[in-house]
N, C-alpha and C positions, 0 to 999 in steps of 0.2 A: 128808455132810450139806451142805448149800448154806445160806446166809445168812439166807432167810428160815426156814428150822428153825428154827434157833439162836435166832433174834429171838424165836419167838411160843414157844419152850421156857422163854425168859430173860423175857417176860412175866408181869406177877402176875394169877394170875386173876380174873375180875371177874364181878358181877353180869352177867350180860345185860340193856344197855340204859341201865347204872349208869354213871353216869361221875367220875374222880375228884374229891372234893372240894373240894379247896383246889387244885388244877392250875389252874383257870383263874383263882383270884383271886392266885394268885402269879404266873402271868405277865403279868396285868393289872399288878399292883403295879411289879414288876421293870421295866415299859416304862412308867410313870409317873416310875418313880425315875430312869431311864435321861434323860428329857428332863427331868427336873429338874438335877441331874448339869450336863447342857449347856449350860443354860442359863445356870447359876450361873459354869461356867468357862469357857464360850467366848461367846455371847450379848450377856451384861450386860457383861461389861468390854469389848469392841469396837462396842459401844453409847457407854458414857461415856466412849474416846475418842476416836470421833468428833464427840461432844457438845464435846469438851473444844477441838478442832479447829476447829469452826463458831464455837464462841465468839471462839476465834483471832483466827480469818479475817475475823469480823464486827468484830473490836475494832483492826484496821490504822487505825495514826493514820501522818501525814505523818513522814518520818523514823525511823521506825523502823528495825530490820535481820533482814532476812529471808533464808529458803534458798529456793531451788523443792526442785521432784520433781527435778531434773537438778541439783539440786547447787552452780547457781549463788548465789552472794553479793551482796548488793546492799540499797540503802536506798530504802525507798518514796519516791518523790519524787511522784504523784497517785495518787489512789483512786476510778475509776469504780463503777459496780454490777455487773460482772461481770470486769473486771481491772482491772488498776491498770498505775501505770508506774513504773518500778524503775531507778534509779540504781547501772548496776555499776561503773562507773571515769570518773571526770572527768565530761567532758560526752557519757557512751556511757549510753544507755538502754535500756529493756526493758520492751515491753507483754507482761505476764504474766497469764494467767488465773490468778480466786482462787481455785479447785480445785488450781493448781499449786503456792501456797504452802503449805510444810509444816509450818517450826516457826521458832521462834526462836534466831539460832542464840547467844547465852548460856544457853538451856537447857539 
């Protein structure tokens, strides 16, 4: 016996032309519930903290103390509309894009 035997032997038989009932609103359901599911745990909370992020970024006051992406430590010393400039040791500074800044680092 070869594979398709087996398949249409292990089949339930059916009306001609019938198809089953709830087969296709269960799998409609099941791939509702599926991006429901996704949305809830992966979606929405890398939504609100990105949200939480822009807020951030947008709320840089003079003196504050900041990380980048790279790690570096440093105190806002001016805030342009797209980077700012960043005091990391004495009189050594740092034009950083505000994309770059990540969090604060007493958080």
């Amino acid at each position: 016996m070869n594979f398709m035997t087996i398949m249409l032997q292990a089949a339930p038989a059916a009306a001609p032309g019938a198809a089953p009932a709830g087969s296709m609103w269960s799998s409609i359901l099941m791939i509702v519930m599926l991006f429901v599911v996704m949305y809830f745990f992966m979606i929405r909370p890398q939504r609100k903290q990105q949200k939480e992020l822009d807020n951030f970024r947008n709320g840089l006051a003079k003196g504050q103390k900041v990380v980048t992406a790279g790690g570096i430590y440093g105190t806002v010393k001016e805030i342009h509309d797209r980077d700012i400039l960043m005091e990391v040791d004495g009189n050594v500074t740092l034009r950083v894009d505000k994309t770059a800044i990540m969090r604060d680092p007493r958080a």
